[in-house]
Backbone bond lengths (Angstrom), bond angles and torsions (degrees), N, CA, C in turn:
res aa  C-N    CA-C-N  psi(-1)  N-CA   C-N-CA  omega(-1)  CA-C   N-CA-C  phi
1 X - - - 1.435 - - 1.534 108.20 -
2 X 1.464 119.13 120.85 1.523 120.34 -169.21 1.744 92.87 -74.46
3 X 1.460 109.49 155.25 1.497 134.64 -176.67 1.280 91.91 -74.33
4 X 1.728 96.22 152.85 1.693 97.37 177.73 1.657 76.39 -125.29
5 X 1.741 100.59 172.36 1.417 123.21 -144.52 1.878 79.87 -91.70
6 X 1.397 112.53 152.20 1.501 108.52 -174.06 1.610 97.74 -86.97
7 X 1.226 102.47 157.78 1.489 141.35 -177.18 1.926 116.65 -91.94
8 X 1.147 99.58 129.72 1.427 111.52 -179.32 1.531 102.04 -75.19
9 X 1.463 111.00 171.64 1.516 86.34 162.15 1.406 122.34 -97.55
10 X 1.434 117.24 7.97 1.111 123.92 159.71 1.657 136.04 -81.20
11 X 1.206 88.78 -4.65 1.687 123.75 -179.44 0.935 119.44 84.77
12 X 1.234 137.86 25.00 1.501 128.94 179.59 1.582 96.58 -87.61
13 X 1.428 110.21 140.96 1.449 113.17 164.66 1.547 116.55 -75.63
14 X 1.298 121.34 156.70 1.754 111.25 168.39 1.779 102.52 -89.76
15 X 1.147 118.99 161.37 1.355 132.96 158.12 1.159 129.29 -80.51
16 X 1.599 130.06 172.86 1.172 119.14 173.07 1.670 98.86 -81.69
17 X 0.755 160.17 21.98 1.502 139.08 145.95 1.579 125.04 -95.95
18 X 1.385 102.96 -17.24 1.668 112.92 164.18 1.447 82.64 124.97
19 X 1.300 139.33 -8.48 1.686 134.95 -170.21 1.540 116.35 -76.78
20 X 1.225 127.89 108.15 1.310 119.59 162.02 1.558 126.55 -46.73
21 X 1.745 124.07 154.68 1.186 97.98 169.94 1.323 115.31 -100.12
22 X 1.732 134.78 65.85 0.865 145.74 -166.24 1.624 96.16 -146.87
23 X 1.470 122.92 8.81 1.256 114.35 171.33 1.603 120.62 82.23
24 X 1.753 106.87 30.47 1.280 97.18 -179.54 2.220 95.34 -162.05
25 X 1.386 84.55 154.22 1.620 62.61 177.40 1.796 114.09 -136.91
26 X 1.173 147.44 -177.53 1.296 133.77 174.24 1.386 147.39 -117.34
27 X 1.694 103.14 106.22 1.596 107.11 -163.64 1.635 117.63 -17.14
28 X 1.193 111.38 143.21 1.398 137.25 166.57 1.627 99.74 -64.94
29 X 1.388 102.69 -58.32 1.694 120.24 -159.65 1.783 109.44 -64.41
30 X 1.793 110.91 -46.55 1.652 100.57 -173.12 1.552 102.04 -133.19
31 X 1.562 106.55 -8.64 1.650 114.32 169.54 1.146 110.38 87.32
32 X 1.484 138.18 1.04 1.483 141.18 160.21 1.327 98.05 -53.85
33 X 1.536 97.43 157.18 1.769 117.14 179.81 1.838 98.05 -103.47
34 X 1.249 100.15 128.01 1.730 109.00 -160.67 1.822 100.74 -128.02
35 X 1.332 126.78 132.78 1.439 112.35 -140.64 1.547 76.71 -103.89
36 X 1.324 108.38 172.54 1.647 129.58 -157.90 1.442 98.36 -74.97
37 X 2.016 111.00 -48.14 1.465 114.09 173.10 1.460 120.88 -56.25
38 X 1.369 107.16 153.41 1.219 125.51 163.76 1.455 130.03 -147.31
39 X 1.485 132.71 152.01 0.907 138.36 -140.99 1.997 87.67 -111.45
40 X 0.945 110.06 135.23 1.435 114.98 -179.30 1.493 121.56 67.20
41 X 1.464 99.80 12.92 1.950 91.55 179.05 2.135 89.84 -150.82
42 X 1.623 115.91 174.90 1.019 107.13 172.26 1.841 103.74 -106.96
43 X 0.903 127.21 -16.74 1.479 134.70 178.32 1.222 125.01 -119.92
44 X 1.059 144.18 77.59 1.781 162.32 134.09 1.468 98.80 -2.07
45 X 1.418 94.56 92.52 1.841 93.01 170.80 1.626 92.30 -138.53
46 X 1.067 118.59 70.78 1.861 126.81 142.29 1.603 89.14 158.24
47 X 1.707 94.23 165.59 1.359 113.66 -178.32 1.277 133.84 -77.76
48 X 1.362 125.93 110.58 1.747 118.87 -178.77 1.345 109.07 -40.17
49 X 1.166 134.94 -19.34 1.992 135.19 -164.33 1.644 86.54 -73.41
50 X 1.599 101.58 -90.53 1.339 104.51 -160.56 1.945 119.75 -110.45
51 X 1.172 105.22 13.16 2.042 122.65 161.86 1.551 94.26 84.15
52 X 1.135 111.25 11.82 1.606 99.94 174.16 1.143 115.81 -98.33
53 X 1.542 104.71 148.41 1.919 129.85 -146.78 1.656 97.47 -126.09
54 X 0.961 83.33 -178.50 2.265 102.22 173.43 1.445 106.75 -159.94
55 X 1.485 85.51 132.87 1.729 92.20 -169.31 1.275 115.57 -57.17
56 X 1.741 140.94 84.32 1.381 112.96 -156.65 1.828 80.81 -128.99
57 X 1.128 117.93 -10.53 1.310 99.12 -165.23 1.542 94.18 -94.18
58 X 1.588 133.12 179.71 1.716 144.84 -161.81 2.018 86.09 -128.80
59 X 1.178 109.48 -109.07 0.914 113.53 -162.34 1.538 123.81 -117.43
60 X 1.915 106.01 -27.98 1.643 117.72 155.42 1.595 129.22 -89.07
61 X 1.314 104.28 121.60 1.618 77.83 -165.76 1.610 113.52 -69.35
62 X 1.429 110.67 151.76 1.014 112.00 -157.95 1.456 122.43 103.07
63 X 1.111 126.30 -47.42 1.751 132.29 179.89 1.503 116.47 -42.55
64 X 1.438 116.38 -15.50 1.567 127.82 -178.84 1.848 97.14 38.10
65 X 1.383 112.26 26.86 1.886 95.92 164.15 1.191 115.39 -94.65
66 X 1.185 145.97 62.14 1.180 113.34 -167.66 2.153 88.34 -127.80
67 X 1.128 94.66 129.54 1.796 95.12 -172.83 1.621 114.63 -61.22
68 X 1.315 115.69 -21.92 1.309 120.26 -179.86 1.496 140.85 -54.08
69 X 1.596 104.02 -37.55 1.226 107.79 -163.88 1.314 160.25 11.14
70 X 1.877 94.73 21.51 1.534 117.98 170.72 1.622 118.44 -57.40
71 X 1.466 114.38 158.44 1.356 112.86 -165.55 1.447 93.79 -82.93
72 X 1.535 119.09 163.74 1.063 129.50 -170.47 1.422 127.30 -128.95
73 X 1.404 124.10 89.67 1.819 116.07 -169.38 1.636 111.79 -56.65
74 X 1.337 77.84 156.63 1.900 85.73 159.97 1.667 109.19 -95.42
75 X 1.255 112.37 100.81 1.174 93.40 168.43 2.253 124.21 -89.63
76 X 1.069 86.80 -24.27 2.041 79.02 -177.15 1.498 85.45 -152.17
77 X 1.655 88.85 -164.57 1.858 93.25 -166.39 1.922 89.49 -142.03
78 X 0.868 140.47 -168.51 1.401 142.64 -172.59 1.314 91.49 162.87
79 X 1.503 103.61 156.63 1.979 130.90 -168.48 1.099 95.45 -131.76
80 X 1.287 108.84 143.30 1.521 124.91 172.94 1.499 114.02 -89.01
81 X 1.251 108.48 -158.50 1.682 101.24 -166.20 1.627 98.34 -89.70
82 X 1.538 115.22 -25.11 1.384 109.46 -177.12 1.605 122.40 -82.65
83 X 1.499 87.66 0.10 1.782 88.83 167.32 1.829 101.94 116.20
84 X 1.837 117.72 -36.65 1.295 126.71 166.60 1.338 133.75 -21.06
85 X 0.958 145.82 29.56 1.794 132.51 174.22 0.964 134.48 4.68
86 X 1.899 118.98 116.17 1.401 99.30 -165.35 1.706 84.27 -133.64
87 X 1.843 110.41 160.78 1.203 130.77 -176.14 1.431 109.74 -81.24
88 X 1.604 131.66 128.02 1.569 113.70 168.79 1.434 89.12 -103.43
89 X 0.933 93.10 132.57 1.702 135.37 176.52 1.873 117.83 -95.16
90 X 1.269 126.73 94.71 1.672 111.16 176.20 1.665 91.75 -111.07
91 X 1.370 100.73 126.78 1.710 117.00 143.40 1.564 120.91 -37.89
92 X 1.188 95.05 120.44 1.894 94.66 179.70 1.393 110.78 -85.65
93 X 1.343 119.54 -36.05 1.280 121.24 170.63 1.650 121.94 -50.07
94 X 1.417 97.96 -67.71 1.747 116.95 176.83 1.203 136.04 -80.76
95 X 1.357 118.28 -30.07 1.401 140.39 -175.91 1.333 119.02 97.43
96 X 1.475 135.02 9.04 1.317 153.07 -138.87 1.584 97.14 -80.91
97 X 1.514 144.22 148.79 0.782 130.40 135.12 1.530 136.45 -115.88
98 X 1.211 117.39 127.25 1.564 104.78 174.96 1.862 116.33 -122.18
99 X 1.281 104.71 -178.89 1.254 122.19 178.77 1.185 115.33 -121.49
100 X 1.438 123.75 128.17 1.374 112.39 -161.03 1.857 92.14 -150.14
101 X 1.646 108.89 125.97 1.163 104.31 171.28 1.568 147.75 -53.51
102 X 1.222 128.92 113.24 1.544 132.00 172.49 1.146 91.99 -47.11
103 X 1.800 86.06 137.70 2.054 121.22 -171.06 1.793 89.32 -100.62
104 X 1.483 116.57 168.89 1.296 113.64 163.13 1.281 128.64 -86.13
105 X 1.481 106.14 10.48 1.938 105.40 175.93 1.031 111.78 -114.39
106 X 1.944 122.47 16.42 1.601 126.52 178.42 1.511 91.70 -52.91
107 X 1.780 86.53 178.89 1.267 105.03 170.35 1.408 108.23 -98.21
108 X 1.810 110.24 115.90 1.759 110.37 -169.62 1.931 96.29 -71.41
109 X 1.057 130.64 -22.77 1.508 131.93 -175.62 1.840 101.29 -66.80
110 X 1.160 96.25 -48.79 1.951 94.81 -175.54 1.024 112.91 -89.90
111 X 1.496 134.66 5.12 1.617 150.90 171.00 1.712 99.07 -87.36
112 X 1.479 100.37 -57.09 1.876 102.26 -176.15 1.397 106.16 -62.10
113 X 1.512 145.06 -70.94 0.947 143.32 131.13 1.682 110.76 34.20
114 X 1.408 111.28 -94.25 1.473 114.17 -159.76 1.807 95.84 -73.54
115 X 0.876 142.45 5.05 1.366 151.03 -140.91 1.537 87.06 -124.90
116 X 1.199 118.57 -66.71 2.007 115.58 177.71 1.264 109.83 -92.76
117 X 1.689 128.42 -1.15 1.376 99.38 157.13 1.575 132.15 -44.61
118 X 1.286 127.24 -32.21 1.504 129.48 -178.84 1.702 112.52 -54.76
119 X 1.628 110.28 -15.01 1.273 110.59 173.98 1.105 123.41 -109.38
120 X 1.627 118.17 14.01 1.448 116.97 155.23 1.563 122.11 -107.02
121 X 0.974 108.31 39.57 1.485 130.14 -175.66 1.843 97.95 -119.40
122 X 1.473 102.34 108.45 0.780 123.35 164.45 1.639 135.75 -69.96
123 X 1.471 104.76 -23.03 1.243 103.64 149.34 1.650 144.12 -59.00
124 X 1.032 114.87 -7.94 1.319 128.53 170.16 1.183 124.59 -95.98
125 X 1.305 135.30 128.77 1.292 116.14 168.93 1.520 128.44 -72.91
126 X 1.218 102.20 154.53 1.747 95.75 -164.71 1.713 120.56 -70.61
127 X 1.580 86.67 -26.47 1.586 98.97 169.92 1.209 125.27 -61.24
128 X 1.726 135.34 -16.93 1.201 145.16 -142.05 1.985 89.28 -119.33
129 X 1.605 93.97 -33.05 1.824 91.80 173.13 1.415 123.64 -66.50
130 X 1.389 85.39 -49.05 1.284 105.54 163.05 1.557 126.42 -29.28
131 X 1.192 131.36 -60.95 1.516 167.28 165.80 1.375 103.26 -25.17
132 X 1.536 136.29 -56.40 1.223 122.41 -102.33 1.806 68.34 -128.38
């Protein structure tokens, strides 16, 4: 007897991509259900809780081609020239990296965070952070 897809207890089935059909789908990283919309971007690809992604996109965001579908850390954050914030993202599976824009319902505490880690690294001198 083939498996049927598990059941919420609200009944929604999950999909094969982890997406509910209620427009939302559920982190890899803390397992909250995180809705597809987002506020400041058109494609929701990782979780405002804890910035973790899945390799689903190729090269447009949005295109969902990408064959990998390994989970994806947040590792740092970087700004563009217009001032925008963007997430670096590496594939754990592949090694892939992307950049993917901060939504307005992240978490600003785990955004600040990865943003001044570079200054608790004692290997650097502080003067050289300073600098740049």
């Amino acid at each position: 007897m083939p498996r049927r897809k598990p059941k919420r207890p609200d009944g929604r089935r999950q999909g094969r991509s982890g997406a509910f059909r209620s427009g939302s789908f559920r982190c890899v990283g803390c397992r909250l259900d995180v809705p597809l919309s987002a506020p400041g971007t058109a494609h929701r690809n990782h979780c405002p809780h804890c910035l973790t992604s899945l390799h689903v996109d190729d090269r447009i965001p949005g295109d969902r081609r990408a064959g990998c579908g390994g989970r994806m850390a947040a590792l740092s954050v970087t700004a563009r020239r217009d001032g925008e914030w963007m997430i670096i993202h590496e594939c754990l599976a592949c090694g892939r990296l992307s950049a993917n824009r901060i939504a307005g319902d992240d978490n600003a505490l785990a955004l600040i965070r990865m943003a001044v880690r570079p200054l608790a690294d004692t290997r650097l001198p502080m003067s050289a952070l300073l600098a740049l």
